[in-house]
C-alpha positions in Angstrom: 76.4 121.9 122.9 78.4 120.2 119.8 81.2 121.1 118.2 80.7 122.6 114.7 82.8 120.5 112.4 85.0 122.4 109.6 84.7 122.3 106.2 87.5 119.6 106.2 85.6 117.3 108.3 82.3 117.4 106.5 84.5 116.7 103.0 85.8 113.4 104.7 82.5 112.2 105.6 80.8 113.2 102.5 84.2 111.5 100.3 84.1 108.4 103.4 79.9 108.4 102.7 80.4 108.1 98.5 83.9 106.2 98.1 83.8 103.4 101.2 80.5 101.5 98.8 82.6 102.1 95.7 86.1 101.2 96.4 84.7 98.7 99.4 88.1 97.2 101.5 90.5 99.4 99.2 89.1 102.5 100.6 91.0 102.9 103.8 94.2 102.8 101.9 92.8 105.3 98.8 92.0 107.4 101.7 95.0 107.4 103.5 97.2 108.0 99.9 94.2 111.3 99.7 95.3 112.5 103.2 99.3 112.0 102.7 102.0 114.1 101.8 102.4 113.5 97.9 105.7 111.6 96.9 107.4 112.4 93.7 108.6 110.1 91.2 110.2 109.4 87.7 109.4 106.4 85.1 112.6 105.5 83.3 112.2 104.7 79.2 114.1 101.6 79.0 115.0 102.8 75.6 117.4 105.5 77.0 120.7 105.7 75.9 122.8 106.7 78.9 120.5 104.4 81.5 123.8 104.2 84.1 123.8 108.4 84.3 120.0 108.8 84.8 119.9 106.2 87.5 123.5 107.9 89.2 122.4 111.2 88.5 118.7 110.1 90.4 120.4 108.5 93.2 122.4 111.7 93.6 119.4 113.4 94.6 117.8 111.0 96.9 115.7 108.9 94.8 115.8 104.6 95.2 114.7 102.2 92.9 111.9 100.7 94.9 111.0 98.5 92.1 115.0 96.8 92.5 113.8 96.8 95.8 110.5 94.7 95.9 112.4 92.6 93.1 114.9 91.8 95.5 112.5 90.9 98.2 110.2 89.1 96.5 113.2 87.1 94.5 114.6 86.2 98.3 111.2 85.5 100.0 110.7 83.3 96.6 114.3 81.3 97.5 112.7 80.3 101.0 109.3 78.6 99.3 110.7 76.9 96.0 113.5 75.1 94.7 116.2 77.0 92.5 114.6 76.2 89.3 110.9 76.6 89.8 112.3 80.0 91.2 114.0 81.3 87.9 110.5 80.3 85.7 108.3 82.2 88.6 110.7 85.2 88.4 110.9 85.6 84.5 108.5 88.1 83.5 108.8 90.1 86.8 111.6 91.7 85.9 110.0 93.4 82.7 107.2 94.2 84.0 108.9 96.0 87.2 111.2 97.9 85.3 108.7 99.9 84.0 108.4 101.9 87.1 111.3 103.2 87.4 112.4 105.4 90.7 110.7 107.6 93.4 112.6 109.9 95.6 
């Protein structure tokens, strides 16, 4: 005799059955963001006035900038490939473009 599946596992298959052809290789990690705990956030305007208090005031509460954070990494893992210069050209427009994102906590 087999074990009736719930409600939850039938779901999975049917969203496993549609999504895997659609999204292809990215579905495991779509699925896995589905099936996770949800993880707040907050997007900074870089047009705010008091920039220094919001990003105390959010660290106060347990939020980290994880865009600093991939910045950073990227910046140091970028020091180990490429010469100083090339490294300040390849690093010019990431900084705008990350600081869009602001924090999560």
């Amino acid at each position: 005799m087999q074990k009736k599946k719930s409600a939850c596992d039938l779901a999975l298959e049917h969203f496993d059955l549609h999504y895997k052809p659609v999204y292809d290789f990215l579905w495991p990690s779509i699925r896995v963001a589905l099936l996770s705990k949800p993880k707040h956030c907050a997007l900074i305007n870089n047009f705010v006035s008091d920039r220094k208090q919001i990003d105390i005031s959010l660290a106060e509460r347990g939020a980290h900038d994880f865009i600093w954070t991939a910045r950073e990494r990227f910046v140091y893992k970028q020091s180990k490939d490429v010469n100083s210069s090339t490294l300040v050209d390849s690093t010019e427009g990431v900084g705008v473009q990350m600081a869009f994102f602001g924090f999560f906590g």
